[in-house]
C-alpha positions as CSV (number, residue, x, y, z in Angstrom):
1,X,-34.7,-4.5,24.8
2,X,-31.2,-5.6,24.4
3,X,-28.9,-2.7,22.1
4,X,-27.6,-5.1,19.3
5,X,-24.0,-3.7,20.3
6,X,-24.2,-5.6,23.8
7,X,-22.5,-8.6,24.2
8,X,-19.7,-7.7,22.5
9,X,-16.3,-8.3,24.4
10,X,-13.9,-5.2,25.1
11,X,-11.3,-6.8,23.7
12,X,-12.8,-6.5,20.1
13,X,-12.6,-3.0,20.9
14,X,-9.4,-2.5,18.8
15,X,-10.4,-4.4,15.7
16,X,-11.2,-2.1,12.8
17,X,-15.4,-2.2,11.9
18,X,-14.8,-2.1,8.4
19,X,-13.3,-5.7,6.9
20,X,-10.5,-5.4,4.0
21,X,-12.8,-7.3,1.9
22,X,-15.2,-4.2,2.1
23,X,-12.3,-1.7,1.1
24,X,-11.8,-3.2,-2.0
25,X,-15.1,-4.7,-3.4
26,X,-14.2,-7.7,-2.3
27,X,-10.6,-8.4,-4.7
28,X,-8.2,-10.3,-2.9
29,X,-5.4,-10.2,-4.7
30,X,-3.9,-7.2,-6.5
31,X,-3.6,-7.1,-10.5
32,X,-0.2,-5.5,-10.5
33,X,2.6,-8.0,-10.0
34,X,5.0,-4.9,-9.8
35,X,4.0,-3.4,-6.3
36,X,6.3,-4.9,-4.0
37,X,6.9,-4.2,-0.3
38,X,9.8,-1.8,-1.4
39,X,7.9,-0.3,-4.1
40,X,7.7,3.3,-3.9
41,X,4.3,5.3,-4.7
42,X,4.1,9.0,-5.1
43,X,1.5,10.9,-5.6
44,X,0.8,13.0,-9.0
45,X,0.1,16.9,-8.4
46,X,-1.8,17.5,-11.5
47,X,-5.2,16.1,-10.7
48,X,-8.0,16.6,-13.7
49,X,-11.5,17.2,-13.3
50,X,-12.0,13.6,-14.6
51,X,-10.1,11.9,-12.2
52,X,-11.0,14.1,-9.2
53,X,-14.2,13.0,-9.5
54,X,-12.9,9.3,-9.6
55,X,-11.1,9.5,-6.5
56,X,-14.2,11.5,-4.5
57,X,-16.3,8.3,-5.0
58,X,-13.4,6.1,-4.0
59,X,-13.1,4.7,-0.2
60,X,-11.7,6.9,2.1
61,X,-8.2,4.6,2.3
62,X,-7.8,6.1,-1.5
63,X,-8.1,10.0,-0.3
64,X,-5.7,9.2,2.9
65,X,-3.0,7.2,0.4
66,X,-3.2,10.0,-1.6
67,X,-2.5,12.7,1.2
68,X,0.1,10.3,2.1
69,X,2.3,9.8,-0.8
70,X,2.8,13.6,-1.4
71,X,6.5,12.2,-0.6
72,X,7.5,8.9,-1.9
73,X,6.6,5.8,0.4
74,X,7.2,2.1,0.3
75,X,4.1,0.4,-0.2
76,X,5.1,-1.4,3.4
77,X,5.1,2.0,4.9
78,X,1.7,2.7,3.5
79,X,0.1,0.1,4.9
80,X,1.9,0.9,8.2
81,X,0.8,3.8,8.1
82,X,-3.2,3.1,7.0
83,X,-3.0,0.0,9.7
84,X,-4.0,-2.4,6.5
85,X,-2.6,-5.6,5.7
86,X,-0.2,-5.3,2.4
87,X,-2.5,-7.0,0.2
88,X,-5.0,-4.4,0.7
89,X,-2.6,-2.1,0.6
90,X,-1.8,-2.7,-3.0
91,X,-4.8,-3.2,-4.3
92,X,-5.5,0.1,-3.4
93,X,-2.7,1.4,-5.0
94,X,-3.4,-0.2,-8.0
95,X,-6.9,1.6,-8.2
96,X,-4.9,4.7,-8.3
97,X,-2.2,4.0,-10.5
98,X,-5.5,3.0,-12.9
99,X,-6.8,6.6,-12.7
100,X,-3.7,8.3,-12.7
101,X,-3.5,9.7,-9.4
102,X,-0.2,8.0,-7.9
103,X,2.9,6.9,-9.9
104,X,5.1,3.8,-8.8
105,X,9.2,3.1,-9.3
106,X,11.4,0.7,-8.1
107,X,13.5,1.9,-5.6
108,X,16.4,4.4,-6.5
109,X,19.4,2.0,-5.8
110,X,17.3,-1.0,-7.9
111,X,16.8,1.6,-10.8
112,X,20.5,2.9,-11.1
113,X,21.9,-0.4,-10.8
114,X,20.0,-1.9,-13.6
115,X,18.0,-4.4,-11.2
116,X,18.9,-6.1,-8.3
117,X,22.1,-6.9,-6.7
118,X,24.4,-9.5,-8.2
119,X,24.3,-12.6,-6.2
120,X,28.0,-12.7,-5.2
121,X,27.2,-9.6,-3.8
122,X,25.0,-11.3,-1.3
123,X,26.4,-14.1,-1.1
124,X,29.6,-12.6,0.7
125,X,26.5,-10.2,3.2
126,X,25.3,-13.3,4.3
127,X,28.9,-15.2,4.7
128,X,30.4,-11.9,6.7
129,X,27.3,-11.6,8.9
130,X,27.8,-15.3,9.8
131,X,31.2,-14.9,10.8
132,X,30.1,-11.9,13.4
């Protein structure tokens, strides 16, 4: 009798066994529009008995963004770091924001400036870099 395993080719050999889909109950999309791929997540120190418990029943991605983020991260360099795609990615971090177990900012040069750079600003970037 044939191991259902067999048959399989090699070269599926470096695809993760768990889907995205599976990671997050199957969402799709994330419900914060804030987390962008410059968005930086840091964990919270002060973890309460309630939301302890919440994050031991969570996926395993939750614990190791967690661990992670002890020092502030872009949400690009979490995903980089799980191997996940960016949507997955925040929808993670959303879950943990929600239980108060990570903390997101803009990034320091975006929150002293008051927002992003003024267009001129880029506008004479992109005009210099053409000229090189």
């Amino acid at each position: 009798m044939k191991h259902w395993t067999e048959g399989f080719d090699d070269d599926d050999a470096d695809e993760p066994l768990v889907r995205p889909y599976t990671i997050t109950g199957g969402r799709t999309t994330s419900e914060r529009d804030d987390l962008t791929l410059i968005t930086l997540v840091t964990a919270i120190s002060e973890v309460s008995s309630a939301t302890g418990r919440d994050l031991r029943r969570m996926q395993p991605e939750h614990r190791s963004i967690v661990a992670l983020c002890k020092r502030p991260l872009a949400v690009a360099e979490v995903a980089s770091a799980l191997d996940l795609p960016v949507s997955v990615t925040k929808i993670l971090i959303g879950d943990l924001i929600e239980i108060g177990q990570l903390r997101a900012r803009p990034p320091l040069a975006f929150a002293q400036a008051g927002g992003f750079p003024d267009m001129s600003i880029l506008e004479a970037v992109r005009d210099g870099l053409r000229k090189l």
